[in-house]
N, C-alpha and C positions, 0 to 999 in steps of 0.2 A: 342576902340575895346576891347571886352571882352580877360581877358587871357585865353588862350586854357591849361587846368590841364592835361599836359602828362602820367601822372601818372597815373592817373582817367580814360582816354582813355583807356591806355592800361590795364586795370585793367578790364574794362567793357568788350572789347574784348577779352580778356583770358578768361573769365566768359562764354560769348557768345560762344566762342570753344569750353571749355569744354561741355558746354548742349549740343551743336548740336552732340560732340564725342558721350555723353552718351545716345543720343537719336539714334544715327546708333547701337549703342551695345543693345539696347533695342529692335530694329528693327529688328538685328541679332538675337535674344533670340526667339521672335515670329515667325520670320521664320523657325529655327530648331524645333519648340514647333509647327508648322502647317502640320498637315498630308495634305495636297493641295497644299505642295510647296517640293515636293520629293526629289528636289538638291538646295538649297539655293545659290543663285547668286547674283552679286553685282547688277544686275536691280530691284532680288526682293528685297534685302536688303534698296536699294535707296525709291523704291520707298514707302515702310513701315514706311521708316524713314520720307517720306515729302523732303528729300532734291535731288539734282541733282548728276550727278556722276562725275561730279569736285570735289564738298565739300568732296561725298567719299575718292577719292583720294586726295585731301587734307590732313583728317587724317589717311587714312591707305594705305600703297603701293599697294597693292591687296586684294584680301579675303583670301589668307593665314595669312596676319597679320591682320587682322579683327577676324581671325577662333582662332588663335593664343592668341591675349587679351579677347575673350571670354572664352577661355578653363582655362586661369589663371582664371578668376573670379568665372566659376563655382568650380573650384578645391576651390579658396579660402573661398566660402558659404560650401564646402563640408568640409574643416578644422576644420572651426570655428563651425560646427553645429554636427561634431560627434569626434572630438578628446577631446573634454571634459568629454564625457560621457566614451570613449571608455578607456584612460588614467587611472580611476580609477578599471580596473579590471585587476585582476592581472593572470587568466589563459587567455591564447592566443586564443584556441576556444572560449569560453565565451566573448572575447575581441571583437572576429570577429562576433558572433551571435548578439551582443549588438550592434554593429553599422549597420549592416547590417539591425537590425530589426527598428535602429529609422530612416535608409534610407527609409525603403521598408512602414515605414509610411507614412514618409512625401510624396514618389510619389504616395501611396494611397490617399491621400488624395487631390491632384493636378495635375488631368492628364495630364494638359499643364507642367508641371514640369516633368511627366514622359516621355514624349514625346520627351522633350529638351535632358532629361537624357540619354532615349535609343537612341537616334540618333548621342549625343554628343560622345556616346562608343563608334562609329562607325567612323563617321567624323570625330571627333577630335581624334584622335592617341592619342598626347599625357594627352588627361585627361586621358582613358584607361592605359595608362602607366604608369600613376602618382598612380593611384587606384592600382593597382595591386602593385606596389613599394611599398605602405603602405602595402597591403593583405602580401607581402614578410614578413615581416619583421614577424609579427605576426606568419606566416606558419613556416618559420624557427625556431622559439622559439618553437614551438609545433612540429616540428620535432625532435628538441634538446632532446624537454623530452618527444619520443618516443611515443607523440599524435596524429601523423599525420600518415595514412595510406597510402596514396599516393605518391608517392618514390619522385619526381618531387616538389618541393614548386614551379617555373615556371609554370609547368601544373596545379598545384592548385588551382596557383591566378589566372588563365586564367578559369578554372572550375567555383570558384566563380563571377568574373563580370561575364560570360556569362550567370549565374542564375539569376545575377541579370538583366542586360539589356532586358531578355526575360519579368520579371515581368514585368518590367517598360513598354513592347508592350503592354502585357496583363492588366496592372493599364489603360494604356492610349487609348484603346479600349473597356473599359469597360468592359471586358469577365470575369475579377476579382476584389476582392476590400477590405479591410483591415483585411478583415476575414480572407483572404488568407494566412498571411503576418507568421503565426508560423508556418503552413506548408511547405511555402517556406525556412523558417529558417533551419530546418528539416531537409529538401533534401540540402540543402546546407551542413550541419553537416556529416550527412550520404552519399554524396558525398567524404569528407574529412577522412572519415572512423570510425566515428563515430558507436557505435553499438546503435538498436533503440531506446532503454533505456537512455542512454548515451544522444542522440541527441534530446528525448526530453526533459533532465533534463536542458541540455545550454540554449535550447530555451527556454525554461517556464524561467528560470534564465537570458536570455539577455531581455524577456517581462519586468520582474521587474526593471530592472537597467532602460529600457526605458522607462518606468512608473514614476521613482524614478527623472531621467533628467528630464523630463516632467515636474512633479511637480516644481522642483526647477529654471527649465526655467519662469516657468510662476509668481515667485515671483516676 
């Protein structure tokens, strides 16, 4: 009789988990990314994924812990894809037009990405939360040094994602499209209290820095 390699088994079914997890978070992603599934649910999620709603439950207790390990991952592609750009500028508006502008790119250019985005603002609390945590930090330094017009950095960062969640409708219904995106910057400046001069000098100044990442992404 052959020896049975316990190791190897369970090796292979660890493996086998994992895919089928990352295939229900994949299945999650598309259903938040589908304007024809208006409340995502564990039937649509199941049935997107190919699998049953044991294996759902299986890896995730509910769709709150489903909603919960998606909103980490999208925060974490939201870290890694603008706090290196944003990191190397050292005025705070400037900091926030810079990331704002290589966001409101990339959901220009991926409406199923803008889709997930504006809906993930919504649904998920805590990415919204976690966004605007970051937008704090920055609004406070610019209030510090007397750059921010809006008494509230709370109401700020609440000001900026809601500019942006709106684009990201408008990216993902096509009513706008990358042309848009220094405009948007703009009204977001001049929201913050920006004078117009002022708010297009950040913006043309956060285009370049996201011009500048861009290049050196793609070395």
């Amino acid at each position: 009789m052959a020896r049975i390699n316990l190791e190897r088994r369970a090796a292979i079914g660890e493996a086998k988990r994992a895919r089928t997890r990352a295939a229900i978070l994949e299945a999650a992603r598309a259903c938040f990314a589908d304007p024809a599934t208006p409340s995502p649910t564990v039937e649509a999620v199941t049935q997107a994924a190919g699998v049953a709603k044991g294996t759902f439950y299986f890896h995730f207790r509910d769709l709150q812990a489903l909603e919960a390990e998606l909103g980490e991952a999208l925060l974490a592609e939201l870290s890694e894809r603008l706090e290196p750009a944003r990191l190397v500028v050292d005025n705070p508006l400037t900091r926030i037009a810079t990331a704002v502008t290589i966001l409101l790119r990339d959901l220009a250019a991926t409406p199923t990405q803008a889709r997930l985005a504006a809906r993930a603002a919504v649904t998920l609390p805590d990415v919204a939360e976690a966004v605007q945590a970051r937008l704090r930090a920055d609004l406070t330094q610019a209030q510090a040094a007397g750059r921010l017009a809006v008494g509230s950095v709370d109401l700020a960062a609440r000001m900026v994602v809601a500019l942006i969640e709106q684009a990201s409708w408008l990216f993902s219904a096509g009513r706008i499209d990358a042309t848009a995106v220094p405009d948007i910057v703009r009204a977001i400046l001049r929201a913050l209290g920006c004078a117009v001069e002022e708010a297009a000098e950040r913006a043309d100044e956060a285009a370049r820095n996201a011009d500048a990442f861009a290049q050196q992404s793609s070395l």
